[in-house]
C-alpha positions as CSV (number, residue, x, y, z in Angstrom):
1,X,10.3,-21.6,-7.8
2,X,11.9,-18.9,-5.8
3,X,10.9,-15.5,-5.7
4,X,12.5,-12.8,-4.0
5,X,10.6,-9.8,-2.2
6,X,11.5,-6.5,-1.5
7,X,11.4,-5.7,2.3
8,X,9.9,-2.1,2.9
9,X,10.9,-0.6,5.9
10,X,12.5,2.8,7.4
11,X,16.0,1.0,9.0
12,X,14.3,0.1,12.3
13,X,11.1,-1.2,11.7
14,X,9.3,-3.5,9.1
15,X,6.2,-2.1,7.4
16,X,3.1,-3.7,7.2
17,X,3.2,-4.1,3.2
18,X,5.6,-6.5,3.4
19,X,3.5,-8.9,4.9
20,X,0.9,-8.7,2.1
21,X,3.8,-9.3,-0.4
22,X,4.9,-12.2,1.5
23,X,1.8,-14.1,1.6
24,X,1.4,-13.6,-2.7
25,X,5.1,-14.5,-2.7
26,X,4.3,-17.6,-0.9
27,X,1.9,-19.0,-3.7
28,X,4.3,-19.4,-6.5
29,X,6.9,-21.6,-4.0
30,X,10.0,-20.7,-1.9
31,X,10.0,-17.1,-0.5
32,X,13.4,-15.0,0.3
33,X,13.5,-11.8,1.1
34,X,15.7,-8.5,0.9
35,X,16.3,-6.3,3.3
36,X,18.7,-3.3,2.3
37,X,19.5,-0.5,4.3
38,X,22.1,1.0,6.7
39,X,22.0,-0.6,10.3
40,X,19.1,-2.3,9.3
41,X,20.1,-5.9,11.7
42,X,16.5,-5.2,13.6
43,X,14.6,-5.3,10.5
44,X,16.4,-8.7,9.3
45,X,15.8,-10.1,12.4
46,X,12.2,-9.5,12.6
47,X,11.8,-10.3,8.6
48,X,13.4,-14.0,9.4
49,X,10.5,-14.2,12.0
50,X,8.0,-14.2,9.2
51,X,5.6,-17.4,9.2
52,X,6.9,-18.8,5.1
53,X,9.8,-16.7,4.8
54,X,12.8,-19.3,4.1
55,X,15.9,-17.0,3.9
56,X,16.8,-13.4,4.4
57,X,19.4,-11.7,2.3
58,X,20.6,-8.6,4.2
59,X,22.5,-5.6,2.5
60,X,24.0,-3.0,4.9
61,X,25.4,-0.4,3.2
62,X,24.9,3.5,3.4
63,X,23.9,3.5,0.2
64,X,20.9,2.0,0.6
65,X,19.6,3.8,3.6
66,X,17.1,6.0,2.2
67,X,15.9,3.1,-0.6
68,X,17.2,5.1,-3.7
69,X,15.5,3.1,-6.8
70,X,18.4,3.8,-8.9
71,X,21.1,1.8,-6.1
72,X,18.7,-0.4,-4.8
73,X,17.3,-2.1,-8.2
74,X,20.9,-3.0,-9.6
75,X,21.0,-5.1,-6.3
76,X,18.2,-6.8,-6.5
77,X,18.9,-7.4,-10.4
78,X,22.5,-8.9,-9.6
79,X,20.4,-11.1,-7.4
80,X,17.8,-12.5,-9.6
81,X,20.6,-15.1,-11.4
82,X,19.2,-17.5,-8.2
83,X,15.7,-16.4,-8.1
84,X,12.8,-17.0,-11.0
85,X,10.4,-13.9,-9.3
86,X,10.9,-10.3,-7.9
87,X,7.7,-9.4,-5.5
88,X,7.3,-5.5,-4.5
89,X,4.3,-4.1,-3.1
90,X,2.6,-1.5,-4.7
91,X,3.6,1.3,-2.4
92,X,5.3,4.4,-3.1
93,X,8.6,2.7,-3.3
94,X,7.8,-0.6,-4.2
95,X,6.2,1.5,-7.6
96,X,10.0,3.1,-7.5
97,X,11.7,0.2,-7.9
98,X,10.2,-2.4,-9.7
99,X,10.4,-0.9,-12.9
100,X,13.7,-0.2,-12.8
101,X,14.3,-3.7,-11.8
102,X,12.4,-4.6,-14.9
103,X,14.3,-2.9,-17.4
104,X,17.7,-4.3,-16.0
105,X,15.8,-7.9,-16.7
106,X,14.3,-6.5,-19.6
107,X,11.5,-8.3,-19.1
108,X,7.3,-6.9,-18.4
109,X,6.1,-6.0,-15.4
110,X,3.0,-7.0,-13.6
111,X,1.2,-4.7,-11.8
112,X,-0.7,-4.5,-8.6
113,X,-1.8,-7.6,-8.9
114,X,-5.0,-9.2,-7.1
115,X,-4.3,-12.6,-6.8
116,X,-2.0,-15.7,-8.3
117,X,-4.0,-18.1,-10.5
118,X,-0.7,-20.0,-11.1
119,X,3.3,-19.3,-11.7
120,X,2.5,-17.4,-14.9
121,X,-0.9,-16.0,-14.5
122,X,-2.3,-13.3,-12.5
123,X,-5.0,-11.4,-12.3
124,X,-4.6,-7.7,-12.1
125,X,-7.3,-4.8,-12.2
126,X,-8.1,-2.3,-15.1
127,X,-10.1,0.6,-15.7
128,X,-10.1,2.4,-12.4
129,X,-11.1,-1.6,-10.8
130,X,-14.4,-1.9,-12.9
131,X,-12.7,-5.0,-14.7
132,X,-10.1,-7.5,-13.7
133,X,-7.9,-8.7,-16.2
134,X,-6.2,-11.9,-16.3
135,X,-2.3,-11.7,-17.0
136,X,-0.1,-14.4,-18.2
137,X,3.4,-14.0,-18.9
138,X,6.1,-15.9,-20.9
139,X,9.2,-14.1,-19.3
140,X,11.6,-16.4,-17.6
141,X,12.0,-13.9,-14.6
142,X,9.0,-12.5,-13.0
143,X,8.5,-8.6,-11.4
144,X,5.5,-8.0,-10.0
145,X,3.7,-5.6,-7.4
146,X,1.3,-6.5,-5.3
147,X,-1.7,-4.9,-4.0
148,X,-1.6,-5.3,-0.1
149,X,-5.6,-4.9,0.4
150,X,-5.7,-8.1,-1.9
151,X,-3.9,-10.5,0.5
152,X,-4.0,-11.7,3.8
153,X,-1.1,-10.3,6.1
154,X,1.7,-13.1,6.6
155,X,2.0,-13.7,10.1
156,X,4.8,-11.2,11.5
157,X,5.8,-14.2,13.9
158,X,6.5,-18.2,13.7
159,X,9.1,-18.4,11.3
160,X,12.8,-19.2,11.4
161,X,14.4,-18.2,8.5
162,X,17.9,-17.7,8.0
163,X,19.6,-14.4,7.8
164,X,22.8,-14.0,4.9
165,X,24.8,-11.0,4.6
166,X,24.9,-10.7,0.4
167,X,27.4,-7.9,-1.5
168,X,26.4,-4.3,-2.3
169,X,26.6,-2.6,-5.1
170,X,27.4,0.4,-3.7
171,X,26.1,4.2,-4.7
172,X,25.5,4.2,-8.4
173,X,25.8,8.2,-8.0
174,X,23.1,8.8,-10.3
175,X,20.7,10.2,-7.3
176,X,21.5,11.2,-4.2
177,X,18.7,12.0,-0.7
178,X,18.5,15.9,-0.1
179,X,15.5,15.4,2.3
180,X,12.1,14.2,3.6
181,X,9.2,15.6,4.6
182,X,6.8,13.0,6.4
183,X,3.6,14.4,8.2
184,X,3.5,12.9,11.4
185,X,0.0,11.7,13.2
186,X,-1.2,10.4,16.3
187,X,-3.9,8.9,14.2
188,X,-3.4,5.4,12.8
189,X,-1.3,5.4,9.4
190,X,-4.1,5.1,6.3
191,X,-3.4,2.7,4.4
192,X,-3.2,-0.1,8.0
193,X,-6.3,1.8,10.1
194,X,-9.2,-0.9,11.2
195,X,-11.4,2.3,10.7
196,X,-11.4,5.1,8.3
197,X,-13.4,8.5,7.9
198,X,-13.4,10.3,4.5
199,X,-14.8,13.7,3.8
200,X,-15.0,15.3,0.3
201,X,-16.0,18.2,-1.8
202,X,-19.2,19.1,-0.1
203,X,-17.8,19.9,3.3
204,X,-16.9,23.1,1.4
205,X,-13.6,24.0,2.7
206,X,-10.5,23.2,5.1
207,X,-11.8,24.7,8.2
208,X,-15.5,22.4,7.9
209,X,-13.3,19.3,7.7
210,X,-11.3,20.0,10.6
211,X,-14.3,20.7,12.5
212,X,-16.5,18.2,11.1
213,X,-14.6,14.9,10.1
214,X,-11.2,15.0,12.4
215,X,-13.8,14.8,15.7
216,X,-15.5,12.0,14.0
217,X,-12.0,10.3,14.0
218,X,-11.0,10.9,16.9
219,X,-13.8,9.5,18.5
220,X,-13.5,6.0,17.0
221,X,-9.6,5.6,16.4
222,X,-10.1,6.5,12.8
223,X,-7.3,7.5,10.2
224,X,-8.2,10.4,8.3
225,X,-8.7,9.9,4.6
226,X,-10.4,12.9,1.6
227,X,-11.6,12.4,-1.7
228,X,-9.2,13.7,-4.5
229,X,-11.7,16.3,-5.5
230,X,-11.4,17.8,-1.3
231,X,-7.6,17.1,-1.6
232,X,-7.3,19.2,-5.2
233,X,-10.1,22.2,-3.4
234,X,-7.1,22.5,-0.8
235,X,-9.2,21.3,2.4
236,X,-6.4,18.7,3.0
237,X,-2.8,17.6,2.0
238,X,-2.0,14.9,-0.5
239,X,-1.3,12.2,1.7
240,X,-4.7,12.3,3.1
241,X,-6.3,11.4,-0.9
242,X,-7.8,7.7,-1.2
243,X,-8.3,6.9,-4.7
244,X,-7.1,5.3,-8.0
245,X,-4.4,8.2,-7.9
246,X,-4.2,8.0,-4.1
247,X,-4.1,5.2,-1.7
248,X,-5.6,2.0,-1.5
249,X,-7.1,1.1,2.0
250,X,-9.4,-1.7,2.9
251,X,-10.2,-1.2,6.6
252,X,-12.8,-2.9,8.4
253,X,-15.2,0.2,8.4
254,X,-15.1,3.0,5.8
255,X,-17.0,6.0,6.7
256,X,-17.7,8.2,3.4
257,X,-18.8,11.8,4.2
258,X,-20.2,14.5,1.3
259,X,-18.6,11.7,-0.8
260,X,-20.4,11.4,-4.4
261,X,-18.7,7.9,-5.6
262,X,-16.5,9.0,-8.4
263,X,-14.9,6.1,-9.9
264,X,-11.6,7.1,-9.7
265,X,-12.3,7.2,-5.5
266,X,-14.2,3.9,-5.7
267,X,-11.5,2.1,-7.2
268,X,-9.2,2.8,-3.5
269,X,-11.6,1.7,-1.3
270,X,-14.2,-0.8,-2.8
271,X,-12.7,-3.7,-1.0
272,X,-13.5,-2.1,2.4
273,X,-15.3,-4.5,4.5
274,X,-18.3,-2.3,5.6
275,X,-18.8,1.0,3.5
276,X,-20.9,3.7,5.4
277,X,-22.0,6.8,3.2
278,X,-23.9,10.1,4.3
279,X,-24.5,12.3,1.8
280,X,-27.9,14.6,1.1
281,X,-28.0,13.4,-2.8
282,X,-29.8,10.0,-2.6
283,X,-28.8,9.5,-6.2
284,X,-25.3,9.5,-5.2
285,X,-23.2,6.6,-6.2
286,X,-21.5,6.0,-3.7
287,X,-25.1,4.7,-2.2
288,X,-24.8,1.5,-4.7
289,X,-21.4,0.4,-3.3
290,X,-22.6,1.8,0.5
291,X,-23.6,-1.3,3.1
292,X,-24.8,1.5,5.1
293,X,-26.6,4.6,3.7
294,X,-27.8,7.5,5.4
295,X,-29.2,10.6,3.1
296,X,-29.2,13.3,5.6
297,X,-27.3,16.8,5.4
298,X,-23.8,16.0,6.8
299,X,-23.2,19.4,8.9
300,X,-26.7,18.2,11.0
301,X,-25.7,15.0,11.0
302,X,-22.0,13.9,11.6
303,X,-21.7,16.5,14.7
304,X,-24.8,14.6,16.4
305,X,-23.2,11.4,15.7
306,X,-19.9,12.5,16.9
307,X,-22.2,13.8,20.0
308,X,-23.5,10.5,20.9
309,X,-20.0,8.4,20.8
């Protein structure tokens, strides 16, 4: 069986979520993968490094250069006549595509899947993570997305595949980029930080989580992450929200502050390896998924933590 996985990356550098998608790829056989862009040689060459990765298909054309859905899925649809699976992970783009690759196929997709039970059955989660659903399909080609915190990273290093220029398709004309907006950090990126500090609702407002939470981080090399509910109160941007409608992270330590537990935040960051809560409700919910608890009043207690690190 070969399946065929979507390469995310910004034309210089591979991202991280590739390497998640590589390692579910590699359970239902052969693994190629696709890298499409516009002067995107570095990021082939560093793909065909992947430990598992047997062949690189590389499509350089301007027209893929800012990852357009509606150019890049016709490519990889004019590509699955050789492959029997499509991998994505389930990242903004990855989201972007897949469906549209999909409907080309006309076949079901299967969504952020957790794991591969075999080469027609997955499991996947459903209501907001609380159950997991097992997923069998009868299509003849597969598109999937993959949720990174549910796989190992692939080793970025070992391999020796081989790297094969492959046709475009050219600009469909039915989008076209006008312009991005990307917040830059010197904090670790969310979604791949070892360590991660959330604040919610009951820091109150914007100017308590800047003075509260970002020392916190700073102190231990943390991303910055927010609840939905201090994200839709205007204490934060967007990109900051972890959550069923946010991201998924997993990091190694997950510190939830003023947090309450609401399912729909639950669901992004269950599978973190040690949860922390402090929050002055010992009711809270978050308390029965915490490792670490601590009922105390935050604006007492975070600054005297931050204090002693």
């Amino acid at each position: 069986m070969k399946t065929l996985v979507w390469v995310e990356h910004d034309n210089a550098s591979l991202k991280d979520a590739t390497l998640a998608a590589v390692t579910a790829a590699s359970k239902l056989g052969e693994v190629h993968l696709l890298v499409a862009g516009s002067g995107c040689s570095a990021v082939a060459d560093a793909a065909a490094k992947i430990a598992g990765v047997g062949k690189v298909h590389v499509a350089d054309d301007a027209a893929y250069e800012n990852a357009l859905a509606e150019n890049v899925a016709p490519l990889i649809a004019s590509l699955m006549d050789h492959h029997d699976a499509f991998i994505a992970p389930a990242t903004t783009t990855g989201k972007n595509i897949a469906p549209r690759v999909a409907a080309l196929l006309d076949v079901m997709q299967i969504s952020d899947i957790l794991s591969v039970e075999s080469e027609d059955t997955f499991t996947r989660p459903i209501y907001a993570g609380n159950a997991i659903a097992t997923v069998q399909t009868k299509d003849a080609k597969k598109v999937i997305t993959v949720r990174g915190t549910a796989f190992d990273k692939a080793a970025a290093e070992g391999g020796s595949g081989t790297v094969e220029a492959v046709s475009s398709e050219g600009d469909k004309g039915i989008s076209s980029f006008v312009g991005a907006e990307i917040a830059e950090s010197e904090r670790p990126e969310l979604t791949s930080a070892k360590i991660v500090v959330s604040g919610g609702r009951a820091l109150q407002n914007g100017e308590n989580f800047k003075e509260i939470i970002e020392p916190l981080a700073d102190k231990l090399g943390a991303a910055v992450g927010a609840s939905r509910a201090a994200v839709d109160a205007g204490y934060v941007p967007n990109d900051y929200q972890v959550g069923q409608t946010g991201k998924i992270v997993a990091p190694e330590v997950y510190i939830a502050i003023g947090i309450s537990g609401a399912i729909q935040h639950l669901a992004g960051m269950k599978d973190s390896k040690t949860i922390v809560a402090i929050n002055k409700d010992e009711d809270a919910p978050i308390f029965q998924v915490a490792d670490l608890g601590l009922v105390a009043d935050l604006f007492k207690a975070v600054p005297e933590m931050t204090d002693k690190l």
